[in-house]
C-alpha positions, 0 to 999 in steps of 0.5 A: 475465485470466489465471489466474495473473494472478488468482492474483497478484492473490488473494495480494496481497490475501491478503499486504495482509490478513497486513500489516495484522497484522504490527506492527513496534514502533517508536516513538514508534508501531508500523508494519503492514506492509500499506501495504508489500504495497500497494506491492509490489504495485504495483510488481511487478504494475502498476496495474490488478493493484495496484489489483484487490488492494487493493480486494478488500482493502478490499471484504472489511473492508468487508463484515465480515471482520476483515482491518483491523488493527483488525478488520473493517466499514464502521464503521471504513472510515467512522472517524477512519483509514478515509482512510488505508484509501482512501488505499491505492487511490490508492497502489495505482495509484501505484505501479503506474506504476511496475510498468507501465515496460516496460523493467524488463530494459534499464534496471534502475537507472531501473526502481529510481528510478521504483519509488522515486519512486511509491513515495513518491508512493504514500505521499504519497496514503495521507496526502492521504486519510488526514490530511484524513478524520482531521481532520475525522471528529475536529475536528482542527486541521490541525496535530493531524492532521499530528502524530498522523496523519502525523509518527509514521509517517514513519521507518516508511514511510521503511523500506517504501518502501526495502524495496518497491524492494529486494524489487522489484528480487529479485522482478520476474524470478519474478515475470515467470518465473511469468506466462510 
């Protein structure tokens, strides 16, 4: 792999990590940005890349570092949200389908669509992990689930996946510029 390349890879985990911190207040629930960073990653650098951050991401929670939005360990990788942090892999790869359209030049409106439909698809994964691990690590009936750990999120992600597509379509050229 490229050095440049690795260094992508390093600053996504490095903008996946500063995500997790950054709370947008909305309700009924605020929204981090980490999921946003996963997705651009995806779309920007492709699946293999995405993937590469997000799990340096996840491994660095894993051993203790406090890069979770609420800190750090197994314990919370294994607790009631710890589906939607293995969640962000499955979206990582998504959305990399996305970055890997070899003709993002020539056809920028269908780069913009299949980045918009991974994109949600991506979003999709997170919850297809993350609702189940819910409900079961807290005896939750599927409704619950549904209600505590998908609906208030929805308008929030909504908004990261418009935003991943818009930055994408500013961000590729340099991004493409940088690699050479």
């Amino acid at each position: 792999m490229k050095q440049k390349q690795l260094l992508l890879i390093s600053l996504f985990s490095a903008l996946i990590i500063v995500g997790a911190y950054l709370r947008i207040p909305l309700p009924p629930v605020p929204i981090t940005l980490q999921t946003l960073f996963v997705l651009l990653a995806g779309v920007l650098l492709g699946t293999k890349a995405a993937i590469s951050s997000t799990a340096i991401y996840l491994l660095l929670g894993a051993i203790g570092l406090p890069v979770f939005s609420s800190g750090g360990g197994l314990a919370l990788l294994l607790g009631p949200t710890g589906g939607y942090l293995f969640g962000l892999l499955f979206a990582a790869g998504l959305a990399g389908i996305a970055g890997n359209y070899k003709k993002k030049e020539e056809k920028p409106k269908m780069y913009s669509l299949l980045c918009l439909l991974f994109c949600f698809l991506a979003t999709l994964a997170v919850y297809a992990v993350g609702v189940p691990f819910l409900k079961y690590s807290r005896s939750l009936s599927w409704k619950t689930a549904i209600e505590v750990g998908m609906i208030p999120f929805l308008l929030g992600d909504g908004l990261k996946i418009v935003a991943a597509v818009y930055l994408s379509r500013n961000l590729r050229s340099r991004i493409k510029e940088f690699l050479g």
